[in-house]
TORKOL-4160 file (C-alpha; in steps of 0.2 Angstrom, whole numbers, padded with zeros to 4 digits, m for minus):
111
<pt num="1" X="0000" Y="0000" Z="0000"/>
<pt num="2" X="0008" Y="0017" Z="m0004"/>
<pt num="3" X="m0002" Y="0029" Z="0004"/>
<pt num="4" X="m0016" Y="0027" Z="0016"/>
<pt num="5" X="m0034" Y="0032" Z="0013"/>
<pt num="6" X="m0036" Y="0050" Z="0020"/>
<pt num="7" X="m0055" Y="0048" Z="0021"/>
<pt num="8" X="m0069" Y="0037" Z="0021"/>
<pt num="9" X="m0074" Y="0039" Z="0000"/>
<pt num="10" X="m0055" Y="0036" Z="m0002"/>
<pt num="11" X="m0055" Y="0021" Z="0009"/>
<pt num="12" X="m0071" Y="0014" Z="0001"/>
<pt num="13" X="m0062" Y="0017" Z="m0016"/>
<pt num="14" X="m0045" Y="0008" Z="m0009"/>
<pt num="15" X="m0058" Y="m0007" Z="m0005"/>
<pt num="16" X="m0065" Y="m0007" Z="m0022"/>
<pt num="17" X="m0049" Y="m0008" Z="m0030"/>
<pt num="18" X="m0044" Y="m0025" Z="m0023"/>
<pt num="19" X="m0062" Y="m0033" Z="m0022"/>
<pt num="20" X="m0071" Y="m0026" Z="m0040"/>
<pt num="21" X="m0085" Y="m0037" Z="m0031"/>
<pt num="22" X="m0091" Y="m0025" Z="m0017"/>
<pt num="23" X="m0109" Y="m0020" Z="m0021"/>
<pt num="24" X="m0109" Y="m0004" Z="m0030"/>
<pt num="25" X="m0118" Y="0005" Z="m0014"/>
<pt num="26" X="m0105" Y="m0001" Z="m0002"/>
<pt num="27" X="m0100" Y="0010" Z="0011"/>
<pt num="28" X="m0113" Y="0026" Z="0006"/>
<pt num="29" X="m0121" Y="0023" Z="0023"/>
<pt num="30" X="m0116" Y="0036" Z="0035"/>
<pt num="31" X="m0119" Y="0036" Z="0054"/>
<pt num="32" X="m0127" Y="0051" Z="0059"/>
<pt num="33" X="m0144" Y="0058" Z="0059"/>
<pt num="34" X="m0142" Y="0073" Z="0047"/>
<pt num="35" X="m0146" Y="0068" Z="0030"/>
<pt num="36" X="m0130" Y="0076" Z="0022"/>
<pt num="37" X="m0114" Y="0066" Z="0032"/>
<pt num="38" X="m0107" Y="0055" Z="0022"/>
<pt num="39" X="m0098" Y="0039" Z="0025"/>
<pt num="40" X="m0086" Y="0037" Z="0040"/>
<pt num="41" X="m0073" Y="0026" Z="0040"/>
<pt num="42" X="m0083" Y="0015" Z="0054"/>
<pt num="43" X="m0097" Y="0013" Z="0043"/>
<pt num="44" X="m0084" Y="0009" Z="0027"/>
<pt num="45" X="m0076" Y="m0007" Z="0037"/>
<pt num="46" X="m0092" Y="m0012" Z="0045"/>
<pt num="47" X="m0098" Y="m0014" Z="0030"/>
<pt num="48" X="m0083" Y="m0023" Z="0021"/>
<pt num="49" X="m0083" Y="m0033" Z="0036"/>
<pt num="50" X="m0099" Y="m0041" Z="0032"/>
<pt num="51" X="m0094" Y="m0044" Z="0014"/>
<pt num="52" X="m0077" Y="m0048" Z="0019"/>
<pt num="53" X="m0084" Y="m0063" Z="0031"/>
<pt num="54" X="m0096" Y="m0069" Z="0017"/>
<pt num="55" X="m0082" Y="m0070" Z="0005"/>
<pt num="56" X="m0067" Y="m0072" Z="0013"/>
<pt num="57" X="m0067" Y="m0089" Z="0004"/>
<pt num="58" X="m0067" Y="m0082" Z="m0013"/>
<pt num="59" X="m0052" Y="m0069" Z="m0009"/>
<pt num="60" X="m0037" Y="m0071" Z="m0019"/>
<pt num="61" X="m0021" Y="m0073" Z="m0012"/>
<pt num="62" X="m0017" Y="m0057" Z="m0021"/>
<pt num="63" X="m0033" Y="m0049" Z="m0016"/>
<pt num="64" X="m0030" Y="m0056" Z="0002"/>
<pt num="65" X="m0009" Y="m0048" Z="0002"/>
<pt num="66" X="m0018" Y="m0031" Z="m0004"/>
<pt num="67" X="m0032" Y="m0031" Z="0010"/>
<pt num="68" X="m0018" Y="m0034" Z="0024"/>
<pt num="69" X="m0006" Y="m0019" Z="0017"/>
<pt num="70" X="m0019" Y="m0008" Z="0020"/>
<pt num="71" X="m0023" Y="m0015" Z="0040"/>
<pt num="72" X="m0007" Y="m0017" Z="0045"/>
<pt num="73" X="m0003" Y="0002" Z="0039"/>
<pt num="74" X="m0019" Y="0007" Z="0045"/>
<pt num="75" X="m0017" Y="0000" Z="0061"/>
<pt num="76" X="0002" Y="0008" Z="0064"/>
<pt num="77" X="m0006" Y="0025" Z="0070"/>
<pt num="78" X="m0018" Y="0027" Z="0081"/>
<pt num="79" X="m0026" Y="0039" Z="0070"/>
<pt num="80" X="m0047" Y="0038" Z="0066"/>
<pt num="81" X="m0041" Y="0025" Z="0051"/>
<pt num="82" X="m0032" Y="0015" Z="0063"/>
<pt num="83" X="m0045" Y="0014" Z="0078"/>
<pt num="84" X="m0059" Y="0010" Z="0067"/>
<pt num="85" X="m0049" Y="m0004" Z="0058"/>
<pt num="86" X="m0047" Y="m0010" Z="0073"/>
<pt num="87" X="m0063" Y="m0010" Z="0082"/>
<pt num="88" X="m0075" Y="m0012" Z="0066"/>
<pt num="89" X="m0065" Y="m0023" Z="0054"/>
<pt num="90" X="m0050" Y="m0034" Z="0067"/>
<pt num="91" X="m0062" Y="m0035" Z="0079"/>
<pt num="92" X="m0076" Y="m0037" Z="0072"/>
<pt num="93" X="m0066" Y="m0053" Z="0060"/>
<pt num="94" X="m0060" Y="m0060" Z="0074"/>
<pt num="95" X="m0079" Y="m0061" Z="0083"/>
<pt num="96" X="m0085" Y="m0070" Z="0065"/>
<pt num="97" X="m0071" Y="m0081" Z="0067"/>
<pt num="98" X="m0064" Y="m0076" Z="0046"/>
<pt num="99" X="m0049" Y="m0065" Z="0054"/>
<pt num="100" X="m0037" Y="m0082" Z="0052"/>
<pt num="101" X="m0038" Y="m0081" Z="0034"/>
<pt num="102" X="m0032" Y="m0065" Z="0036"/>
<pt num="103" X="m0017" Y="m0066" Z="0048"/>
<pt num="104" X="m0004" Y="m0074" Z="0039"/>
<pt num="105" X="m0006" Y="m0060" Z="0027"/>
<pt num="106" X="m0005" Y="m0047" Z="0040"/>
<pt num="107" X="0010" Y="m0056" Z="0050"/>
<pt num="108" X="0019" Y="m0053" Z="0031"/>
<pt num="109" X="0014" Y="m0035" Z="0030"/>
<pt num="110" X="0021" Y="m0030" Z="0046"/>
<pt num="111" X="0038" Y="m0037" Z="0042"/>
């Protein structure tokens, strides 16, 4: 990963990139009230954690060597990017039980 995603749509964009499969409306959801707040990163990996989970048996290799650039930089800096890598996409992996796929990937990217 050469740069990290400075915000949400850039995030959800990064995500697109390595899986072309994400529905077309993924991450659009924000979490607020007001009609005009767009996507945070918490609602970005909450909802590629669901697709992530569902799919995890599809992912490439490739795809899976991509995905784990981007956490393990992410997760680097406890910036918002990194907290809500960890809480909504790790975490929420490790609860679904899919975050072993994923580790010897990330144990790669943190060399």
């Amino acid at each position: 990963m050469k740069a990290l995603p400075r915000s949400p749509s850039e995030l959800r964009g990064a995500l697109v990139s390595i899986f072309p499969a994400l529905p077309r409306d993924f991450g659009e959801q924000g979490e607020s009230v007001f009609e005009d707040a767009g996507p945070t990163y918490q609602s970005v990996l909450r909802d590629f954690a669901a697709f992530f989970a569902r799919d995890v048996a599809h992912s490439s290799d490739r795809q899976l060597a991509r995905l784990a650039a981007l956490v393990a930089g992410a997760l680097e800096t406890p910036d918002p990017l990194g907290v809500a890598m960890q809480e909504c996409f790790v975490d929420e992996l490790r609860q679904l039980k899919v975050l072993q796929r994923l580790e010897p990937f990330l144990a790669a990217a943190r060399k």
